[in-house]
N, C-alpha and C positions, 0 to 999 in steps of 0.2 A: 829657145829658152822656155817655151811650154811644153816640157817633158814631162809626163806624170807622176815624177819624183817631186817637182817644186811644187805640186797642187797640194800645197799644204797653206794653212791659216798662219800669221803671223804670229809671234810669241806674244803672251800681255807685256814681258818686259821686252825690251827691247834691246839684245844682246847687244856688246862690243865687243867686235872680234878684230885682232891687229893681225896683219899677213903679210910675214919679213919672207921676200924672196928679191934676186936680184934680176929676174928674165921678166921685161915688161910685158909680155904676152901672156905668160904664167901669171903675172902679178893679178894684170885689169880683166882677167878670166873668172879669178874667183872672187873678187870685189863684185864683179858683175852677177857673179850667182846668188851671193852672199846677201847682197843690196836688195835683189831681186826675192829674196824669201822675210826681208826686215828688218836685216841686222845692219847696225853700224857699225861702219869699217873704217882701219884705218890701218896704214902703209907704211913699211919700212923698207930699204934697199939693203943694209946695212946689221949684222951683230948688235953692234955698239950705237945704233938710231934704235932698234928692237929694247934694249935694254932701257933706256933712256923712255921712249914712249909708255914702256910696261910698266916702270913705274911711277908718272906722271899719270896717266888713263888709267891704269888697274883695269883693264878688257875681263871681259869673262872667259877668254880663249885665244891662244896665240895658234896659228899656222905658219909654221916656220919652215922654209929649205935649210936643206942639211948642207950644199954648195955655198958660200957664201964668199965676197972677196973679206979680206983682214977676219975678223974672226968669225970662224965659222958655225953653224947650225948648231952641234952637236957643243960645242964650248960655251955659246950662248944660252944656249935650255941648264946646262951646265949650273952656270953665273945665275940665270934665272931660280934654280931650285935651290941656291944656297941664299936667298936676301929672302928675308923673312914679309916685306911688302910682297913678294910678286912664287911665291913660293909655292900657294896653292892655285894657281891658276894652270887650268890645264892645258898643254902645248901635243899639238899635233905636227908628226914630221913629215912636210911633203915634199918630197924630192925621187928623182933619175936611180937614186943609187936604191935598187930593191936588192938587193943577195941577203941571204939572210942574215950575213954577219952586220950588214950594213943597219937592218931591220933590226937584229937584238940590240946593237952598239946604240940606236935613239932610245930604243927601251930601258938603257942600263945609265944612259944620263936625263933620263928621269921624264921621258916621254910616256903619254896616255894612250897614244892611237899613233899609226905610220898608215899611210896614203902612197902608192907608189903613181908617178907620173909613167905614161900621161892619165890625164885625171877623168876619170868615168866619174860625169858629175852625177848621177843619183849617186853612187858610193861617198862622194864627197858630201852630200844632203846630209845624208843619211849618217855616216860618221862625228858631223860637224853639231846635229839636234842629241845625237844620242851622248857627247862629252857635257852639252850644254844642260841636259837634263841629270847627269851625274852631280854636272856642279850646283845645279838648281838643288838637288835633295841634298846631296855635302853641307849646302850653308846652310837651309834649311834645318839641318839635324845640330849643325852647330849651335845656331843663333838658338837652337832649343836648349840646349848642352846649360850656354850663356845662362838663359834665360834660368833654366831650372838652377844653376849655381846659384844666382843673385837670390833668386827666394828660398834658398836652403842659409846661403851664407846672411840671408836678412831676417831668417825667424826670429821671434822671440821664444819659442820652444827649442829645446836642444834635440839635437837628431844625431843618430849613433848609428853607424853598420857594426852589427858582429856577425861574427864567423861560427860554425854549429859545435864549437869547443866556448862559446860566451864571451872569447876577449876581443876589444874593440880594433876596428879597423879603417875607421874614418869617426870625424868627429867634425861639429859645425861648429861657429866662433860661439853663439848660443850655450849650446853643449861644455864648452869648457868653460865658460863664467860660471853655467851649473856646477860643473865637477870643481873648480877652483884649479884645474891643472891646465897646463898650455897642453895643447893637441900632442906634443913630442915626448909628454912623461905618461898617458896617457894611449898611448900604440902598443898593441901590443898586451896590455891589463884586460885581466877579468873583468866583468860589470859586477859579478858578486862582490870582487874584493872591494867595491867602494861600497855598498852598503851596508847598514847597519841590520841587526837580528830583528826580526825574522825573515826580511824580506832576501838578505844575502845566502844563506840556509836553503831559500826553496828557490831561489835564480840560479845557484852554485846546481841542485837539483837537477830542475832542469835542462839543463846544457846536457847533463850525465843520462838525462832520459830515464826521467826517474818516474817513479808512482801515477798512476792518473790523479791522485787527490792530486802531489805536491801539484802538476801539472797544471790545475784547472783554479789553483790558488794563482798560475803567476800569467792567466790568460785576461785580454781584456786590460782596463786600467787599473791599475793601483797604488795606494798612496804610500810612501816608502822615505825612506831616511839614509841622505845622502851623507859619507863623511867627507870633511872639507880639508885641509891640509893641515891647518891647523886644530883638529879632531872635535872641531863643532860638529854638530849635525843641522843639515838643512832639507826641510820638508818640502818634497817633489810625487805628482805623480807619473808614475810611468808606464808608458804602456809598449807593448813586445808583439811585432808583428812579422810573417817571414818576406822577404821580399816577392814580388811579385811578378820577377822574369824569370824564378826557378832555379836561380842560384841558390845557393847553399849559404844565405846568408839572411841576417835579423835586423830590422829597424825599429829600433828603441827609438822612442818620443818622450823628452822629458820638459813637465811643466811646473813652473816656481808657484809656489800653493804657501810661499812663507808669509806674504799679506794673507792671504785668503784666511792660514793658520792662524795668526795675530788674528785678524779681525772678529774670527768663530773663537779665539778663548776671551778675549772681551766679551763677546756677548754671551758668550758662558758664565762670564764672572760677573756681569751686569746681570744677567737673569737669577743669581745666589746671590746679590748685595744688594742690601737696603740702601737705596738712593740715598737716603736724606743722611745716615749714621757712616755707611763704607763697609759697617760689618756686614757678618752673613742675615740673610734673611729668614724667614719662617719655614720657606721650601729647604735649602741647604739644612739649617735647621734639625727639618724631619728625617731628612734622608740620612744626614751623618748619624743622628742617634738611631735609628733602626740598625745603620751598618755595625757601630761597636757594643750597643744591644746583644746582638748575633755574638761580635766577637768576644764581647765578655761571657755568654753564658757559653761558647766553647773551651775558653780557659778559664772560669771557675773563676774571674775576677769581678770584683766590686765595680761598679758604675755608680759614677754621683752629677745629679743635676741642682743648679741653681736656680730659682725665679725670683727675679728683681720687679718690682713695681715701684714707681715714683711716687714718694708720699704727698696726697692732694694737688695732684698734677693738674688737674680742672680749674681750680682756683689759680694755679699760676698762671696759664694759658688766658683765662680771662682776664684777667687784671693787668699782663703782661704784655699780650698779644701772641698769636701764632711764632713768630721771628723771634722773639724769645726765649717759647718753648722749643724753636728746631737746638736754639743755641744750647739748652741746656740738654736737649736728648742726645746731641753732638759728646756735650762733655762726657755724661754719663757712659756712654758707646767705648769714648777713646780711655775712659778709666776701668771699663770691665774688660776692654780688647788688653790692654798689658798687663790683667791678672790670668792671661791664657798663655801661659808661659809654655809649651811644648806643642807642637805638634799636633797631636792630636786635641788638645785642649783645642773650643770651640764656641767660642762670644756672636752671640746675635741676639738683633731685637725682632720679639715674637708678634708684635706687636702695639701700636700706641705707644702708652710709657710703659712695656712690660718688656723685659728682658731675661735673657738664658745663659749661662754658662754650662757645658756639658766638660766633665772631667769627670774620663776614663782613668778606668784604674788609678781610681781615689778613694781610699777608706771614708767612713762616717766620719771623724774627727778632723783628716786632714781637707774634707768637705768645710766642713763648719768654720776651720779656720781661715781658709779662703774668703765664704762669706762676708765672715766677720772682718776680714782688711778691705773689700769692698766697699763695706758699709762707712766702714771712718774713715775712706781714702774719698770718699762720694760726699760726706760729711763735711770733708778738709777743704772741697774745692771750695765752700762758701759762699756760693751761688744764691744772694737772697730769696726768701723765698715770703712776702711779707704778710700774705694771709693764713701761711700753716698755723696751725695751733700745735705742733709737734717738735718747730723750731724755727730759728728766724733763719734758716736757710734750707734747702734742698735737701733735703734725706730721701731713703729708702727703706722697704721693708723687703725682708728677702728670705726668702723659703728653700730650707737646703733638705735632699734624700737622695739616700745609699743605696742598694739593692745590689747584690750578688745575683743574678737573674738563672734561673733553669730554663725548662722547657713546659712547666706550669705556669709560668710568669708570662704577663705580658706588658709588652713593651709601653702603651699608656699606661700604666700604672706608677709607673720613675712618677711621670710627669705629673699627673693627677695626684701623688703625694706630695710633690716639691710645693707643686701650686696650693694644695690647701695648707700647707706649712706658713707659704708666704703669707695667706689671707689671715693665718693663725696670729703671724707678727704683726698683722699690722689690727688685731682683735685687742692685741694685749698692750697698744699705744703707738705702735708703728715707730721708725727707724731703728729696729733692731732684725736679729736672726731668730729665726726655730727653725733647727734641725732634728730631723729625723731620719730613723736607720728603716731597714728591710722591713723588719714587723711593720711600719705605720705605713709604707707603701703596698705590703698585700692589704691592710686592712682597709687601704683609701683604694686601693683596686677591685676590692668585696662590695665596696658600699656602693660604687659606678655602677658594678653588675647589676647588686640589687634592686636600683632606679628602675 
């Protein structure tokens, strides 16, 4: 038993190997080798003890004779590769009968290796390490298989295979809460056909091998607009990578960005709203009358600005307290926000107790009239006001201008007109309007310069 075949180190596992023969000298030969190199062994005389054992134990490896009394070798491996417990285990056939018909016939009921007696034990070593190292790397590759499923099938990212035509060919559980489609309506679909313009445009694109721009727009991550079944749109980025064994195929990664979305247009809308009122602020503001600025003096339309000032705001605040004044800049806010009646119309406090309305594409007159329901809808709320000298409640002064704007005009100049209009109204006793057209806004835009 020290033949230079078994001078080999023990396995770290410690295989189970079962060895159904019915020749006791056969049998305690190779238990003796078997034993002898570290494996644990274990014995059957019998088909139907082989069967029975194989799957109680689950061995790493069966050595089976093919002679058997009642059922024999070759019915047994049989039986063996049809039961889904004992299935992958690999069986070696050892037995007398070597012809080769005998040797294809184990290989055709589902044998790994044939051994012909009598048994040249390095051949049996060496057969015996080399099944046991196959099955070593078999599970090994498996329990990776496993493994890799459980973290594709556990993302919280969707993961996609496509094919180099772009429609999908596997999809994760992830992936289909993204798409809103179960995996089975989904097989088979483009990726472009579930998004939305522009991003479906230059996906479709790509697939087709198209331009290096489209190409270098859909590389990397990007943010994209998924349609849902029921033809919402839900904001995902995606990113398109080709796999990495050289197949011919694309892993799409997609990530839910619709909190992330919500959260970045709050704070959008929180950095253009005045905390204390809810309308727009000073920044929103600016930026909206510079844009219809622009776009008025490309159509040749009228722009009209409002400035609201709170008459003897100071005196309320003191007398009242802070909590007061928020209540009543509150009201003021929620009465000038519902004379913004379109769209583009655009209510904010500019400041303190100063306020804007900007309406576009508003003559001088239909300016003025606005104003003017402002004024006595501000009036109506009757919000005391007990040290004005102006009235026993809350009023305003308020400064209305027109402008038709060119490319000589400039954009402070609406506003540095509306605003001395207002400071006019509230010259000539305050709670009422002065309105002014174009002429008084170049001339309050002349007078800035000449400062």
């Amino acid at each position: 038993m020290n033949h230079p075949a078994f001078a080999i180190p023990a396995p770290a596992h410690q295989a189970a190997i079962l060895i159904v023969d019915d020749a006791p000298a056969s049998l305690g030969l190779l238990q003796d080798i078997l034993q002898g190199q570290g494996y644990r062994t274990f014995v059957a005389t019998s088909g139907e003890r082989a069967l029975d054992l194989a799957q109680r134990i689950q061995p790493d490896l069966i050595l089976l004779d093919v002679m058997l009394p009642g059922l024999d070798g070759l019915e047994t491996c049989s039986r063996l590769k049809h039961q889904a417990a004992t299935a992958d285990i690999p069986v070696i056939f050892v037995s007398a009968c070597s012809d080769t018909a005998d040797i294809v016939a184990g290989f055709e009921h589902g044998a790994a290796d044939y051994i012909a007696k009598p048994l040249r034990l390095p051949e049996v070593c060496s057969r015996v390490r080399a099944q046991l190292q196959i099955r070593s790397a078999s599970q090994s590759h498996t329990h990776q298989v496993k493994r890799l499923r459980m973290i594709v099938d556990g993302m919280d990212e969707g993961l996609m295979l496509l094919g180099q035509d772009g429609r999908i060919q596997y999809t994760n559980p992830a992936s289909e809460r993204c798409l809103g489609y179960p995996g089975r309506e989904l097989a088979g679909r483009p990726l472009a056909e579930l998004l939305a313009e522009p991003a479906a445009r230059d996906f479709a694109a790509w697939f087709d091998q198209s331009d290096d721009e489209t190409l270098a727009r859909c590389r990397g991550t990007r943010e994209v607009l998924l349609r849902q079944p029921d033809g919402s749109l839900r904001a995902m980025d995606l990113s398109l990578s080709p796999l990495a064994s050289g197949e011919q195929l694309w892993v799409a990664v997609l990530h839910d960005i619709t909190h992330h979305k919500q959260s970045e247009n709050a704070l959008q809308r929180a950095a253009l709203a005045d905390p204390l009122t809810g309308i727009a602020n000073r920044r929103q503001f600016d930026a909206c009358l510079e844009r219809e600025w622009q776009r008025a003096m490309r159509n040749a339309r009228p722009l009209s600005l409002l400035v609201l000032d709170v008459d003897h705001f100071k005196l309320y605040n003191d007398l009242l307290g802070h909590a007061a004044g928020d209540q009543c800049l509150q009201a003021i806010a929620s009465t000038l926000q519902a004379h913004a009646l379109r769209a583009t119309d655009l209510a904010a406090r500019y400041g303190g107790e100063e306020f804007v309305l900007l309406l576009p594409d508003t003559p001088h007159e239909g300016a003025a009239k606005v104003a003017e329901a402002i004024r006595a809808d501000i009036e109506r709320l009757r919000v005391p006001s007990p040290r004005s000298t102006t009235s026993d409640f809350v009023t305003v002064s308020v400064g209305a201008s027109t402008i038709v704007p060119t490319q000589f005009d400039e954009c402070r100049s609406l506003f540095q007109a509306a605003d001395r209009a207002m400071y006019d109204a509230k010259a000539a006793g305050r709670n009422r309007v002065t309105a002014v057209g174009a002429g008084y806004a170049w001339e309050a835009m002349h007078r800035v310069l000449a400062r």
